[in-house]
C-alpha angles and dihedrals in degrees: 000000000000108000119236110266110232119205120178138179125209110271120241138260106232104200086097134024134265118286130182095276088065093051092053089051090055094041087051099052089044103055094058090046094059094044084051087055090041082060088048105242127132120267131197112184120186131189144143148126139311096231095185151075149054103293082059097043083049093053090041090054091055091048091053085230126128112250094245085053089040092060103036089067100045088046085058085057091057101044097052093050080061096060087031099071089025101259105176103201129171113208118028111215122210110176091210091065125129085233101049095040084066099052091054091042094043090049092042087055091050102045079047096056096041091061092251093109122060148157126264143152122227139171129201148094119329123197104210089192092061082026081227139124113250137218141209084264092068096057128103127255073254094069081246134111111248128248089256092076091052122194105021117197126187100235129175124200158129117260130154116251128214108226088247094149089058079075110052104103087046090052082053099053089044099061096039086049090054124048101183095043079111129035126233093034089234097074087040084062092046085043093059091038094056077050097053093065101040121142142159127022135292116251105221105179133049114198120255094241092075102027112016090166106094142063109314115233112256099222097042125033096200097076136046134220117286098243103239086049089058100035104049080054088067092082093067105028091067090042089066101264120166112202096199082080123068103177111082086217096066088046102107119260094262089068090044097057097048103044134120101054129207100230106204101198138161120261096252098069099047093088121070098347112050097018102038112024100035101040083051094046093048087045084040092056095039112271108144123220099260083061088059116137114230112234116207106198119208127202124234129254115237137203108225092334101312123106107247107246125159095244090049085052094216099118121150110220100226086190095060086048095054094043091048099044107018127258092268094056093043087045095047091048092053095051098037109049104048134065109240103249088026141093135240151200114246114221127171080202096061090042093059089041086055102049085045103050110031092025109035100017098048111009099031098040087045099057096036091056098039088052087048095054104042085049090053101032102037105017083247102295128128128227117195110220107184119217107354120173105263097022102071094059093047088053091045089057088041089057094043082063097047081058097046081051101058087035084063095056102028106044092265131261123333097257077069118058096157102064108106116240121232106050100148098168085061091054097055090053099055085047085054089055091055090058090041092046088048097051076048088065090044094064092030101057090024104201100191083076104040077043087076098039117103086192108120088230104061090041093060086045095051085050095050098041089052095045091051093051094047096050086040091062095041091058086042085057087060095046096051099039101093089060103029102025104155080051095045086052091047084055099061096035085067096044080050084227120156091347089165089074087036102159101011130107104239087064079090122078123173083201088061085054088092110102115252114044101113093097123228112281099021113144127220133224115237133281118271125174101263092182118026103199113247108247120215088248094062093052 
């Protein structure tokens, strides 16, 4: 039996409020697990909020809020981006849930009985922005600490420390052993290299008497749980995970289906977080290496070359965006104008240039003037012509970039085995080939003119043009569904194509993206204007 395919994002800090990095990261996440379900497989998505921590007791203090009123309405924020841009998750994670507080607790009692957890006292510098200690390492050629660990206070202090160096060389092997463990291959080289130079411990707990707003440790009620050390465990506390068994093999069948996750996270949190102190903690607790999660790293979206950030005061509301342009154009802008693993540069310019150009130039004038056509030249009716000079070769190329299309998402064919999976922007733009090399077609055959010819030839090759280009765009509706899907639905709904499931998900198949299956006959809607283009004057 095929085993769910679970797909996660990071989840996100609430001491500030979503920006358009975070909705990239949705969307991102998103769009792969709706090609998974296209192919027909199961997904689970999880995402949700970090709910802890000092930087949001801190917030929550200047707010004169409590902490628990602080993030509940940050949460909101981030749930109604969700439905905002049409993020379809399964499982919501909140990291101050009853459920998830005794996974981290059940895990943090094992690793302490099993001697991986111990007390210590350490001074030293403590970045309150990475709520870490800090080491000479982490020091400027200057001898100073860098503006990126913000405000850095000498503490001094007992905390318990989870044995994180003791893993060092498996984390090595392991990553040497798996080439994929990190997508693109670049971070999985700055990963091992980070690893390379591990040392020390991880402190895993900060004492009530300066953060009191976290999980408390199981074994001593004077401390809570270290964030990071919370938040990486969501991933398998709302997967079902229990953590009173430590083999895999005693978890209940829903875990095991689901696990291993794909973890889609920023660049920023790869190393140590994600790549260092949850690989060790899964390794730590028993997971073998063949239960590794893949991480696919992102890269940010900047704003002229710097990295948005709230202090720098240079967000991007994805909310305005969305209100102003629609979901599918702001959709279609995230996942089409950056390189997956890159970053990029963010630009309300390019988004509109986008949505003109792609959107309302080649998809929304081709369907417009094909359901036009067929509605003046033929009443709306079909008429299947098999095998017509001229058709068949346009069909052969339609089907080439059907196949460019799944190779994006999917690593590309067998003979190469190097091309990276999940590049989504690579995907959109062989889906835009299909509607350029379609409005090629247009001018090429020119119906209009075969339109007013009683010759039988050009009868059969009118039929045959306009049947090719309206089961072209049909299969073009499936391959763009998982970006654009309220356009992917308009589209069908004017080629009057699968209305009983007008509107739901399961309307898509990727096994209906092969030309020919509108059967003869068959009779479209009319045409409406999918993608009214964005005037200077709206921007």
């Amino acid at each position: 039996m095929p085993k769910t395919f679970f797909i996660t994002t990071a989840i996100y800090y609430t001491n500030s409020p979503p920006h358009v990095g975070h909705a990239y990261e949705k969307v991102l996440a998103d769009v792969i697990a709706r090609y998974r379900r296209l192919k027909g497989e199961k997904v689970f998505f999880l995402t949700g909020v970090d709910q802890h921590g000092q930087k949001v007791q801190q917030s929550a203090a200047r707010a004169g809020v409590p902490p628990a009123e602080f993030v509940k309405d940050i949460t909101q924020k981030f749930i109604d981006l969700g439905k905002k841009l049409d993020v379809q998750y399964d499982e919501w994670a909140e990291t101050t849930s009853d459920r998830h507080k005794k996974v981290v607790q059940g895990i943090l009692q094992r690793l302490f009985d099993a001697g991986q957890i111990y007390k210590d006292k350490q001074a030293g510098y403590y970045s309150v922005r990475q709520e870490q200690f800090l080491t000479d390492k982490e020091r400027g050629p200057d001898g100073e600490f860098g503006p990126e660990w913000g405000q850095v206070d000498f503490r001094e202090e007992e905390n318990y420390y989870f044995k994180l160096s003791q893993h060092r060389d498996w984390l090595l092997s392991y990553l040497d052993n798996r080439k994929d463990a990190v997508i693109p291959g670049f971070r999985q080289t700055e990963l091992r290299n980070a690893v390379e130079k591990l040392i020390g411990d991880l402190c895993i707990s900060r004492p009530k008497s300066r953060l009191d707003w976290g999980i408390e440790l199981p074994f001593d009620k004077d401390f809570v749980t270290y964030v990071w050390f919370d938040a990486l465990t969501n991933y398998i506390s709302f997967a079902d995970y229990d953590a009173s068994h430590s083999s895999l093999n005693s978890q209940s069948s829903t875990f095991r289906d689901r696990w291993p996750a794909l973890h889609i996270i920023g660049k920023d949190i790869l190393v140590p977080a994600h790549g260092i102190y949850w690989l060790i903690m899964l390794h730590a607790i028993g997971f073998p290496d063949e239960a590794m999660p893949q991480l696919l790293v992102h890269g940010w979206w900047n704003l002229g070359g710097a990295k948005m950030s709230k202090s720098a005061g240079n967000i991007i509301d994805p909310f305005i965006l969305a209100e102003k342009y629609g979901a599918d154009a702001l959709r279609y802008y995230l996942m089409s104008d950056i390189a997956t693993g890159q970053d990029a540069d963010f630009s309300e310019e390019r988004l509109v240039e986008r949505y003109n150009v792609d959107l309302a130039n080649d998809l929304g004038n081709l369907l417009n003037r094909v359901i036009t056509m067929i509605n003046r030249y033929r009443d709306g009716g079909l008429s299947y012509v098999e095998k017509i000079a001229g058709i068949l070769p346009f069909a052969v190329s339609i089907e080439q970039q059907i196949r460019s299309f799944k190779e994006e998402f999917e690593g590309g064919p067998p003979q190469y085995p190097n091309i990276e999976p999940f590049h989504v922007e690579l995907g959109v733009r062989a889906a835009r080939a299909i509607s350029l090399r379609c409005n090629r077609f247009v001018d090429d055959v020119e119906p209009w003119k075969l339109a007013k010819s009683t010759l039988n030839t050009d009868v059969l090759r009118l039929n045959a043009a306009l049947y090719a280009l309206a089961d072209t765009i049909r299969v073009l509706a499936i391959l763009i569904s998982p970006v654009v899907p309220q356009a992917a639905h308009g589209i069908f709904d004017q080629l009057n194509w699968k209305m009983e499931l007008s509107g739901k998900e399961e309307r898509f198949s990727l096994a209906d993206a092969e030309w020919g299956k509108l059967p003869d006959g068959h009779v479209v809607g009319k045409p409406v204007p999918l993608f009214p283009r964005i005037e200077p004057d709206q921007i």
